[in-house]
PyMOL commands that place a pseudoatom at each C-alpha (Angstrom):
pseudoatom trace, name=CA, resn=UNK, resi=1, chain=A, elem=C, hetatm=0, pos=[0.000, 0.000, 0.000]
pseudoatom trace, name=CA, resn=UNK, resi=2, chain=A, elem=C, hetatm=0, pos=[0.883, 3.609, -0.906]
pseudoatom trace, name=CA, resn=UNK, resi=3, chain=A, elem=C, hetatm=0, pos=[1.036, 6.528, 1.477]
pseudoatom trace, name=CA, resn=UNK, resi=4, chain=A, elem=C, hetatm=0, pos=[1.075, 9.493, 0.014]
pseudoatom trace, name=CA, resn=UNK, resi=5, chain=A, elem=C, hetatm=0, pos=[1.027, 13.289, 2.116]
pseudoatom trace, name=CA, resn=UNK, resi=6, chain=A, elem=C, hetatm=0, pos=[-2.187, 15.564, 0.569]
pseudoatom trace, name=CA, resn=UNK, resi=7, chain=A, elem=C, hetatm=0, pos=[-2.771, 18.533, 2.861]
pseudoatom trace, name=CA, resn=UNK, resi=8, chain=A, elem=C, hetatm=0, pos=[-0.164, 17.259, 5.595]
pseudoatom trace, name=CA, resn=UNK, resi=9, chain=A, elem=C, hetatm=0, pos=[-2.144, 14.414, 5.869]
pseudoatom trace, name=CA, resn=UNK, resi=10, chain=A, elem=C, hetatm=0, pos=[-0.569, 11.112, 5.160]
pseudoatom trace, name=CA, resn=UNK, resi=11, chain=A, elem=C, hetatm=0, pos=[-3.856, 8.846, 3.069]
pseudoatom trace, name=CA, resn=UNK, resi=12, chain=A, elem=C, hetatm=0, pos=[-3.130, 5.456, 2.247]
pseudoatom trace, name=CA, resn=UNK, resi=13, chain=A, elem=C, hetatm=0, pos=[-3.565, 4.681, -1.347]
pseudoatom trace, name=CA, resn=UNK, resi=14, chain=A, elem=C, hetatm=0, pos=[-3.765, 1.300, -3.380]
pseudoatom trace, name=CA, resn=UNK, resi=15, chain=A, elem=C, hetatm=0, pos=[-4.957, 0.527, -6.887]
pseudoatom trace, name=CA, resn=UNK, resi=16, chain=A, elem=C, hetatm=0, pos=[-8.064, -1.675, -5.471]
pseudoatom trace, name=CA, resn=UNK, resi=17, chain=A, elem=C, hetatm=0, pos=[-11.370, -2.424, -6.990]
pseudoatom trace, name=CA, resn=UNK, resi=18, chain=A, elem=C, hetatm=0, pos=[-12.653, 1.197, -5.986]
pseudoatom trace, name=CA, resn=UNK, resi=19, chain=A, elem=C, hetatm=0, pos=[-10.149, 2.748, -8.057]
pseudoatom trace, name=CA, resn=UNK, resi=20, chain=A, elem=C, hetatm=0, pos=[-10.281, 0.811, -11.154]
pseudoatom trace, name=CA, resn=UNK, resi=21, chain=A, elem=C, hetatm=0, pos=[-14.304, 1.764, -10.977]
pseudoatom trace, name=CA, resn=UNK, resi=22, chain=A, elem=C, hetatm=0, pos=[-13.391, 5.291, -10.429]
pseudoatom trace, name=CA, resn=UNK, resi=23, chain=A, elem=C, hetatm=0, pos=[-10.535, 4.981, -13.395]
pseudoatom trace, name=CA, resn=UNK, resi=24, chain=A, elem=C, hetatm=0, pos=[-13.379, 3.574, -15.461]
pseudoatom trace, name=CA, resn=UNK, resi=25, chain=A, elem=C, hetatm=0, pos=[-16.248, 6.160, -14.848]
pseudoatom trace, name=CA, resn=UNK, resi=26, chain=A, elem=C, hetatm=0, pos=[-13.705, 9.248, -15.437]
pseudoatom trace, name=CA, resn=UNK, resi=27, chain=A, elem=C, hetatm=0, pos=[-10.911, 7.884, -17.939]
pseudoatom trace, name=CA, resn=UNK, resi=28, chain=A, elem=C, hetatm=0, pos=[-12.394, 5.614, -19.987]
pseudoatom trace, name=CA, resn=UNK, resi=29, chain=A, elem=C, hetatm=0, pos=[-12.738, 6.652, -23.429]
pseudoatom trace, name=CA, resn=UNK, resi=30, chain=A, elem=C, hetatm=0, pos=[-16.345, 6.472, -24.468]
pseudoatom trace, name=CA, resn=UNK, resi=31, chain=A, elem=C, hetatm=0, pos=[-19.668, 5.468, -22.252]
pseudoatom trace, name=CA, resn=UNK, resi=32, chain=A, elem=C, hetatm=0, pos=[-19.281, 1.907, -21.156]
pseudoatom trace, name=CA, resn=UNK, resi=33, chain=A, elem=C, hetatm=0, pos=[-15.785, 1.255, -22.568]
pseudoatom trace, name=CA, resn=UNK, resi=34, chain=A, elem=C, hetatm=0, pos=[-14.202, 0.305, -19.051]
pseudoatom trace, name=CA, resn=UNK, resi=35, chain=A, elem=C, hetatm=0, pos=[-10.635, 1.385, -20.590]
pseudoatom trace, name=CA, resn=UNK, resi=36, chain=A, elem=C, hetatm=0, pos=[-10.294, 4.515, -18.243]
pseudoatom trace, name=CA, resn=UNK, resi=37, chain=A, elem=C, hetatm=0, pos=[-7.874, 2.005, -15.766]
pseudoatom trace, name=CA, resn=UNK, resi=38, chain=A, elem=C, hetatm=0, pos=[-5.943, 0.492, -19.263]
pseudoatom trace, name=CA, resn=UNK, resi=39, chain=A, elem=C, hetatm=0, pos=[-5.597, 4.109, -20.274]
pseudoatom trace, name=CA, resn=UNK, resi=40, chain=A, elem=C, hetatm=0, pos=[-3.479, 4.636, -17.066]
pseudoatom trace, name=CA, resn=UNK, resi=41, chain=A, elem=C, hetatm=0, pos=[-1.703, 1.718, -17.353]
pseudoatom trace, name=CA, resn=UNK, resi=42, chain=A, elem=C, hetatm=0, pos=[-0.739, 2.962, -20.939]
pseudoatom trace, name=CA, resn=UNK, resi=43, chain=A, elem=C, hetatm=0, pos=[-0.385, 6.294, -19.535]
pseudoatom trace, name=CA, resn=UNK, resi=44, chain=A, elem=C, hetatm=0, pos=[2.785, 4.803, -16.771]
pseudoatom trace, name=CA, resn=UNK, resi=45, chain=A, elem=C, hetatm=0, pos=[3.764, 3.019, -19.905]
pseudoatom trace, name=CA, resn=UNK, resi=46, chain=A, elem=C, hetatm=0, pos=[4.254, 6.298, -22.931]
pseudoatom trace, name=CA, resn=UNK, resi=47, chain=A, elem=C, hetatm=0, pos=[5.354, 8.326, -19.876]
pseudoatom trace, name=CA, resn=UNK, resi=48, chain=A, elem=C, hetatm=0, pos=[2.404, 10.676, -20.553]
pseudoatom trace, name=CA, resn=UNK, resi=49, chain=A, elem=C, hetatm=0, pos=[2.686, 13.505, -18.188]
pseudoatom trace, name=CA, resn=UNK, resi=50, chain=A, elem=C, hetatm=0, pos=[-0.695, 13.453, -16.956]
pseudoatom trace, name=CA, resn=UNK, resi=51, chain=A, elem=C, hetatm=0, pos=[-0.096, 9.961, -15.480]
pseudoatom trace, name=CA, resn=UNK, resi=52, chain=A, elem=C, hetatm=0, pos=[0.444, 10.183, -12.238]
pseudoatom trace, name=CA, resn=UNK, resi=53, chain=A, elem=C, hetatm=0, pos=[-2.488, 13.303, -11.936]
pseudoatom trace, name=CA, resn=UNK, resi=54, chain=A, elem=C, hetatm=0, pos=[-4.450, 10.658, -13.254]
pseudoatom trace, name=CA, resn=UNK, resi=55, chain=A, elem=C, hetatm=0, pos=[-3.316, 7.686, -10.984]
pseudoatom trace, name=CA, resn=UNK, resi=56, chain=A, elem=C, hetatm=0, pos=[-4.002, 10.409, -7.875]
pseudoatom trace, name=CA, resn=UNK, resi=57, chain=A, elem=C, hetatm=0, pos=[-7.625, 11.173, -8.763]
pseudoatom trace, name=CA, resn=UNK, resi=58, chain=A, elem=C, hetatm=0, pos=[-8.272, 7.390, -8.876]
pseudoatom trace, name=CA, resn=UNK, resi=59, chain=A, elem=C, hetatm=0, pos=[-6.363, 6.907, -5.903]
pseudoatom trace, name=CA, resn=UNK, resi=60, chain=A, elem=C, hetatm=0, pos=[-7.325, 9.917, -3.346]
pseudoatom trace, name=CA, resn=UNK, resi=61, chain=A, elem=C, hetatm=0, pos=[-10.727, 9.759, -2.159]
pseudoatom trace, name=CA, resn=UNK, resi=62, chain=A, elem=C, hetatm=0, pos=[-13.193, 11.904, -3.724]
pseudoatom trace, name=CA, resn=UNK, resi=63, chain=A, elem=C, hetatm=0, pos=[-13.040, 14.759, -1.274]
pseudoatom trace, name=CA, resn=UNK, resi=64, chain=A, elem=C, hetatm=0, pos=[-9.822, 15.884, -2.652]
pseudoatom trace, name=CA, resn=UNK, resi=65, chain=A, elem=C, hetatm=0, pos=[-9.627, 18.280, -4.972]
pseudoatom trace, name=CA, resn=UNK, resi=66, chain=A, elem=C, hetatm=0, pos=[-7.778, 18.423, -8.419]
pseudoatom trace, name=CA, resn=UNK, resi=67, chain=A, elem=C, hetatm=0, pos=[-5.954, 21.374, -6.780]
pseudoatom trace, name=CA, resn=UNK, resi=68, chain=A, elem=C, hetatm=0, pos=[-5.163, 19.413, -3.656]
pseudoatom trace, name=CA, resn=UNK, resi=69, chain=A, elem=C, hetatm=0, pos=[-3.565, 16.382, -6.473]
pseudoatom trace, name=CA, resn=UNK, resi=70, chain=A, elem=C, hetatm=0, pos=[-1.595, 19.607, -8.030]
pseudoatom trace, name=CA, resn=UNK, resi=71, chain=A, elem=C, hetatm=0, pos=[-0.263, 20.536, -4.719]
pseudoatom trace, name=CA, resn=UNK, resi=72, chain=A, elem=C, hetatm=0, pos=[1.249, 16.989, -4.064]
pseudoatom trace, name=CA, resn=UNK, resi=73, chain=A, elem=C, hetatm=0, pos=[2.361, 17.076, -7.227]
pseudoatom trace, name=CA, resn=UNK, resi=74, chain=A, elem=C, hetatm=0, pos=[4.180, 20.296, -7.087]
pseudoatom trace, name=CA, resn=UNK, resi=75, chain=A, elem=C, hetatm=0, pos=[5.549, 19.852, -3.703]
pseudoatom trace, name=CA, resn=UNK, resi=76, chain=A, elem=C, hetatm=0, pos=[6.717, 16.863, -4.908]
pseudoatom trace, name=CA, resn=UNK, resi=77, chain=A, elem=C, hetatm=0, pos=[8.624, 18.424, -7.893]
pseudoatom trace, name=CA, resn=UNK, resi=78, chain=A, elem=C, hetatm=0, pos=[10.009, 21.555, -4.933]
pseudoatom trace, name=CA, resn=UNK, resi=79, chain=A, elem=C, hetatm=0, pos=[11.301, 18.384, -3.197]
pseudoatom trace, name=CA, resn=UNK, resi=80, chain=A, elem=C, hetatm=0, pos=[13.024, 16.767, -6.009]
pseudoatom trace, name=CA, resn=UNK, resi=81, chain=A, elem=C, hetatm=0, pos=[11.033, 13.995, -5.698]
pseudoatom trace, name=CA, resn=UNK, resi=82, chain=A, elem=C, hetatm=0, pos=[8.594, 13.639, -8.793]
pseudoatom trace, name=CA, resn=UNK, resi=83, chain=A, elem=C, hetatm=0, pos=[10.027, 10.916, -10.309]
pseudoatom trace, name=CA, resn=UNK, resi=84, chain=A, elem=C, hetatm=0, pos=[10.734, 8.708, -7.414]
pseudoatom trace, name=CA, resn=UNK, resi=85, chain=A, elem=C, hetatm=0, pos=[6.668, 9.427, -6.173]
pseudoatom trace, name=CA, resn=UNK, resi=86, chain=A, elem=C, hetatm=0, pos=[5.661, 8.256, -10.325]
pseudoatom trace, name=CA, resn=UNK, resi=87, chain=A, elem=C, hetatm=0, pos=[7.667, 4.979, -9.632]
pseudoatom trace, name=CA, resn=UNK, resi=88, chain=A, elem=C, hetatm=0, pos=[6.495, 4.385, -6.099]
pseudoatom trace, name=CA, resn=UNK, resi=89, chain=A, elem=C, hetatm=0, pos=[2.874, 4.680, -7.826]
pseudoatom trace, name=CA, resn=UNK, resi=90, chain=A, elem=C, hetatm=0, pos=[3.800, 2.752, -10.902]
pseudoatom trace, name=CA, resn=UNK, resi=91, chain=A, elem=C, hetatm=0, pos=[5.025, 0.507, -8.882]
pseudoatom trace, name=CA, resn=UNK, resi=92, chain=A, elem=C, hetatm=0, pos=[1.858, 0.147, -6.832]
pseudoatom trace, name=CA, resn=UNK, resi=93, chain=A, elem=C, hetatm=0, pos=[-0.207, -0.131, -10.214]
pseudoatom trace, name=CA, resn=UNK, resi=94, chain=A, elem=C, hetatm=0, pos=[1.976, -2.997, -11.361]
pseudoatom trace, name=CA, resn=UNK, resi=95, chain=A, elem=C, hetatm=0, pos=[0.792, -4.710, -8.348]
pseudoatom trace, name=CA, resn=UNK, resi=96, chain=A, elem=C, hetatm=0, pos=[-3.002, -4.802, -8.290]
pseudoatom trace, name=CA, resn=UNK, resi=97, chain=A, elem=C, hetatm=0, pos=[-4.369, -7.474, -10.131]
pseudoatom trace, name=CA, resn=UNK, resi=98, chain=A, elem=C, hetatm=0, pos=[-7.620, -5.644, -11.076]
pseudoatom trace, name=CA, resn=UNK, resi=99, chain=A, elem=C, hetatm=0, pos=[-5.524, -2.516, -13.213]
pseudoatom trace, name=CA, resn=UNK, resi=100, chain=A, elem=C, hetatm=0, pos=[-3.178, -5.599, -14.671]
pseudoatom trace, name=CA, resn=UNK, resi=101, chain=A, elem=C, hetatm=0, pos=[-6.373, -7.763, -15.884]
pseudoatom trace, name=CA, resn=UNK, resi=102, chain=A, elem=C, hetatm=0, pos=[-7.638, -4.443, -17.530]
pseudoatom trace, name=CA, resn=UNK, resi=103, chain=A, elem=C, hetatm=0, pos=[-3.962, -3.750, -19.174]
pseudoatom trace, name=CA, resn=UNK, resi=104, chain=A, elem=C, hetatm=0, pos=[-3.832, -7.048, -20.614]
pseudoatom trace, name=CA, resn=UNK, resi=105, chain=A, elem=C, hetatm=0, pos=[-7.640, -7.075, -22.001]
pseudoatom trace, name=CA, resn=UNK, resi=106, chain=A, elem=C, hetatm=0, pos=[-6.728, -4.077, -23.932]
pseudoatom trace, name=CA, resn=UNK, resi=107, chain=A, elem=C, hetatm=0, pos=[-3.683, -5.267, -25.146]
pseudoatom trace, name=CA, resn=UNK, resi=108, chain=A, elem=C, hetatm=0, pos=[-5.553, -8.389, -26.508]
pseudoatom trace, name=CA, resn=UNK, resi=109, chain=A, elem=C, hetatm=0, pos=[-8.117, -6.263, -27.913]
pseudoatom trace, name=CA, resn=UNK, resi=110, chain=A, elem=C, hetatm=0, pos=[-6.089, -3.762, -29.606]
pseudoatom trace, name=CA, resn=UNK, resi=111, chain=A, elem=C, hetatm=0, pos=[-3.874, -6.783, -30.870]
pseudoatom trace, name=CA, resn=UNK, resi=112, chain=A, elem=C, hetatm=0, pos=[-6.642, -7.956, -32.491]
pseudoatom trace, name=CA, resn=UNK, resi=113, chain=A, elem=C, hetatm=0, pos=[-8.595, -5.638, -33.946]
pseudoatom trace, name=CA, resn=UNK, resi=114, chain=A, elem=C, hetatm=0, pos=[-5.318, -3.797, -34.564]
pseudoatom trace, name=CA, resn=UNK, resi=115, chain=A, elem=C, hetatm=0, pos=[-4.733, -6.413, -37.216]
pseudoatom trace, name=CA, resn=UNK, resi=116, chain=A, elem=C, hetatm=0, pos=[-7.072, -4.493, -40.064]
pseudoatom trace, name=CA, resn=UNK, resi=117, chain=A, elem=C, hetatm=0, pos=[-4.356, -1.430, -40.232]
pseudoatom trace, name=CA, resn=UNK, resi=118, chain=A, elem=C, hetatm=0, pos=[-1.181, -3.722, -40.444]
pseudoatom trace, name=CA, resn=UNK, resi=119, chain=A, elem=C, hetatm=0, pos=[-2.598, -5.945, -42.716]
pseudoatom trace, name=CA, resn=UNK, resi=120, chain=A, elem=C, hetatm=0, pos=[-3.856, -2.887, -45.178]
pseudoatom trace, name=CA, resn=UNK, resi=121, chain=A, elem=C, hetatm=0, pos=[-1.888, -3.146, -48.624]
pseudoatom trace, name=CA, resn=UNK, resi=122, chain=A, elem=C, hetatm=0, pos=[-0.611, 0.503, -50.199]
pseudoatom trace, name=CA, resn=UNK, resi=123, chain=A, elem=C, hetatm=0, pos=[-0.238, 2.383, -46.698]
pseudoatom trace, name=CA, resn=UNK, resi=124, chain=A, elem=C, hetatm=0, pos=[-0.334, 5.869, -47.120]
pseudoatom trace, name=CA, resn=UNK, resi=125, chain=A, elem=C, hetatm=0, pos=[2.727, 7.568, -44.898]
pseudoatom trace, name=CA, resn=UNK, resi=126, chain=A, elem=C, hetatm=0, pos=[0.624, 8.435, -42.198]
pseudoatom trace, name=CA, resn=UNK, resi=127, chain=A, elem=C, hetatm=0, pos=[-1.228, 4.885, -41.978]
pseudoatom trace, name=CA, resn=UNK, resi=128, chain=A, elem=C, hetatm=0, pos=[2.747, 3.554, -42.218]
pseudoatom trace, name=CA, resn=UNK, resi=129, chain=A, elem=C, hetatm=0, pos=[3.242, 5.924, -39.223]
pseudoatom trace, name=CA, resn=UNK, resi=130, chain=A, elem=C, hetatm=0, pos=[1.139, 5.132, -37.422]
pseudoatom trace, name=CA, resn=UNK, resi=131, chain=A, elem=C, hetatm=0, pos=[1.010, 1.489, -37.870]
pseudoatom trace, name=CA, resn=UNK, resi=132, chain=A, elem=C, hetatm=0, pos=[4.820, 1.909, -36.569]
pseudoatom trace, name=CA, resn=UNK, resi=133, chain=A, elem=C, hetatm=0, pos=[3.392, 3.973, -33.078]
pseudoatom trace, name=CA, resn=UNK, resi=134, chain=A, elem=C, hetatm=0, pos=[0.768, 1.410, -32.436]
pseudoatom trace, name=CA, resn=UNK, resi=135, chain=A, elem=C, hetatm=0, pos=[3.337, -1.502, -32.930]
pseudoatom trace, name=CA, resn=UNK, resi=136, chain=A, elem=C, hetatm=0, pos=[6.066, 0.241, -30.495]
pseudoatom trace, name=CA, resn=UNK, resi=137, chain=A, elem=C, hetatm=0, pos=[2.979, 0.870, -27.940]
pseudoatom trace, name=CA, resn=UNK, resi=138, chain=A, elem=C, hetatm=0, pos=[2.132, -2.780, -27.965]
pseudoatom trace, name=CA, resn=UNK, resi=139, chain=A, elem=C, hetatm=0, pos=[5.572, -3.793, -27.756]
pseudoatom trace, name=CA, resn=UNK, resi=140, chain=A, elem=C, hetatm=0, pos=[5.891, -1.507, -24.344]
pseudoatom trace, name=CA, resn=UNK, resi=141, chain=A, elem=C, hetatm=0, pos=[2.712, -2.587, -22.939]
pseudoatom trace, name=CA, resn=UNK, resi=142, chain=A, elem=C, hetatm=0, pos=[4.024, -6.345, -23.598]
pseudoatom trace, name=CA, resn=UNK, resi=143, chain=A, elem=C, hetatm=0, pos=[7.127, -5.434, -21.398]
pseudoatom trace, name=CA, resn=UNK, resi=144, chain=A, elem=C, hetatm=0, pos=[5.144, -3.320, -18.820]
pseudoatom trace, name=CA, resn=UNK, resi=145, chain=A, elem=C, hetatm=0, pos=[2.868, -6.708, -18.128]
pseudoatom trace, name=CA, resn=UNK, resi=146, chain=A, elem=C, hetatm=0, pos=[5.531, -9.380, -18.469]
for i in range(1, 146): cmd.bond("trace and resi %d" % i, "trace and resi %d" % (i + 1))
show_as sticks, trace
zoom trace
């Protein structure tokens, strides 16, 4: 389990059941999808800089703020300690069973129905591009779950 200082208060934090729901309902990319927790798997993974802000809100009860999540992550830039807080919390992602299932369903399902660009004939550039973005994303999110 996490424990992570918002408002001098030290909250306990773990990627449970509640916050893959709560990833779900906010992150997820379209009504019903239930990709918002893959989405910040993937996020850990690209190093998207809204990762950890995104872990936080999942994490952190409800009653904090978006400005409270800033706060811990600014103090925790002051401190020089931003990147060891994003590994402490990737870390604690890695762990929980219920974010890792959700990683590896989209994985399968972007594998699969990923197949219709890379098996187009007569890419244009940008379908070649892109095909080569979705193939190094998969390839990370294979590593990130093995």
């Amino acid at each position: 389990m996490l424990e992570i200082t918002v408002k001098d208060q030290p909250v306990e934090a773990k990627f449970n059941f509640r916050a893959l729901f709560r990833a779900n309902k906010l992150y997820s990319s379209a009504d019903g999808a239930n990709d918002g927790a893959s989405s910040i798997w993937l996020a850990f993974v690209t190093d998207d800089d809204m990762a950890l802000f995104k872990a936080l809100r999942v994490l952190l009860p409800k009653s904090y703020t978006d400005d409270d999540i800033m706060d811990v992550l600014d103090k925790a830039e002051e401190d020089g300690k931003s990147q060891e807080l994003f590994k402490e919390v990737e870390q604690e992602l890695h762990e929980s069973g219920f974010f890792k299932h959700a990683a590896t369903r989209w994985l399968n399902l972007t594998e699969k129905y990923g197949k219709a660009l890379t098996d187009k004939k007569n890419k244009t550039a940008e379908e070649k591009i892109q095909e080569a973005a979705t193939k190094d994303t998969l390839d990370a999110m294979k590593k990130s779950l093995s």
